[in-house]
N, C-alpha and C positions, 0 to 999 in steps of 0.2 A: 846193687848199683849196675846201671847200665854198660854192658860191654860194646865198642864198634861194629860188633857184630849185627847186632839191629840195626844197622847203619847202610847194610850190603845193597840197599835197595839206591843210595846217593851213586854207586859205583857203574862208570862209565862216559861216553863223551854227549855234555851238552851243546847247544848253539840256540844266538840270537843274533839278528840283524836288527839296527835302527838307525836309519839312513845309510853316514858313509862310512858307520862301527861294524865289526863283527866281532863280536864276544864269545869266546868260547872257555870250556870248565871240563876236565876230564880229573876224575876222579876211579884211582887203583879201587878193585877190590879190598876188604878187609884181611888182613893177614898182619899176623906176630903184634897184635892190639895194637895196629894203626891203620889209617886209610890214607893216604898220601893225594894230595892234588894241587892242580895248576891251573891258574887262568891267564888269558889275553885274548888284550881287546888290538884289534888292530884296524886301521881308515886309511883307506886309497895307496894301501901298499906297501903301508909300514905298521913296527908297532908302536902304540900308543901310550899302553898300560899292562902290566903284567903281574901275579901274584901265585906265590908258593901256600899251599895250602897243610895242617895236617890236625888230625883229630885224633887224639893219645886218652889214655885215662891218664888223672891228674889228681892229688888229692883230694877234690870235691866232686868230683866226677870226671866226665868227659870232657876232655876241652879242646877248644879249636884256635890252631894256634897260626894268623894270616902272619904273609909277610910279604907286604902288597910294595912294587916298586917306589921307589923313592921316599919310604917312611919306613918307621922299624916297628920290630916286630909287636905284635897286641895278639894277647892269649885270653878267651872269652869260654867262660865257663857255660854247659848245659845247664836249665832249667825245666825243659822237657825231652821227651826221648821218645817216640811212638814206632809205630811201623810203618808210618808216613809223611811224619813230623822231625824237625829237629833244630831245638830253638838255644840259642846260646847267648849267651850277657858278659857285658861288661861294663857296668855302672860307670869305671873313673874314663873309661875312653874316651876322646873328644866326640869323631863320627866312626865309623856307627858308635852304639851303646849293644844293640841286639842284632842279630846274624838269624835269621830263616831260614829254611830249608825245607821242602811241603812237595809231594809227588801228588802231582793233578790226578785227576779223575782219568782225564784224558791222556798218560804218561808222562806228561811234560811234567817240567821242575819249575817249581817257583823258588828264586832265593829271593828273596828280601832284605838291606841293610835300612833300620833303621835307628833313629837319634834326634838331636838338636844339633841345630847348625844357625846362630845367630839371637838365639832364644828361642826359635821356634820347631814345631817336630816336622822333620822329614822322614821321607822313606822313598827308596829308590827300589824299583821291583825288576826283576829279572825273567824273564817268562821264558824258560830254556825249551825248548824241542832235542829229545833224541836227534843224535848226530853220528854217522860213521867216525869210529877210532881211527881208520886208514889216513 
């Protein structure tokens, strides 16, 4: 079973700008089988959106458990686990269903949520760049 430890490669601070967002993802080191992380998005000053992140083992594996502001908590099980991947599910979720996570070729991170949103599939993609922790 996968431990967070093949994980150590998510650890550190993301960033993305799209127009007047900036989105940023920092993600602890692995230590005592967890990884701990945080997101927000903040536009012209303030924030917008914000989310507590943490990936535990869990009886079926690894799991990644969001608790994304103003909704509760949704714990999405691993279905694969690489050294550059790391894909996580949750069938009864409304949005997402699936959680990505994929280190570029070229450093950056891609996260990906996607799902159905109406009946039909979306996916919202995240294109992080290495960003200073300071």
């Amino acid at each position: 079973m996968p431990t967070v430890l093949l994980l150590a490669w998510l650890a550190g601070c993301w960033e993305l700008t799209r127009g007047t967002q900036h989105v940023t993802e920092q993600w602890m080191r692995p230590e005592g089988a967890s990884l701990l992380g945080m997101s927000r998005t903040t536009s012209e000053g303030r924030t917008v959106a914000y989310e507590f992140l943490l990936i535990r083992p869990g009886a079926k594996g690894l799991e990644y458990v969001a608790r994304p502001s103003g909704q509760a908590e949704a714990v999405f099980t691993a279905v694969r686990i690489t050294d550059r991947e790391a894909v996580f599910e949750n069938p009864a979720h409304d949005f997402p269903t699936r959680i990505t996570y994929r280190l570029q070729a070229d450093n950056g991170l891609l996260a990906i949520a996607e799902g159905r949103v109406n009946g039909q599939p979306r996916a919202l993609e995240f294109p992080y760049r290495a960003a200073s922790c300071g």
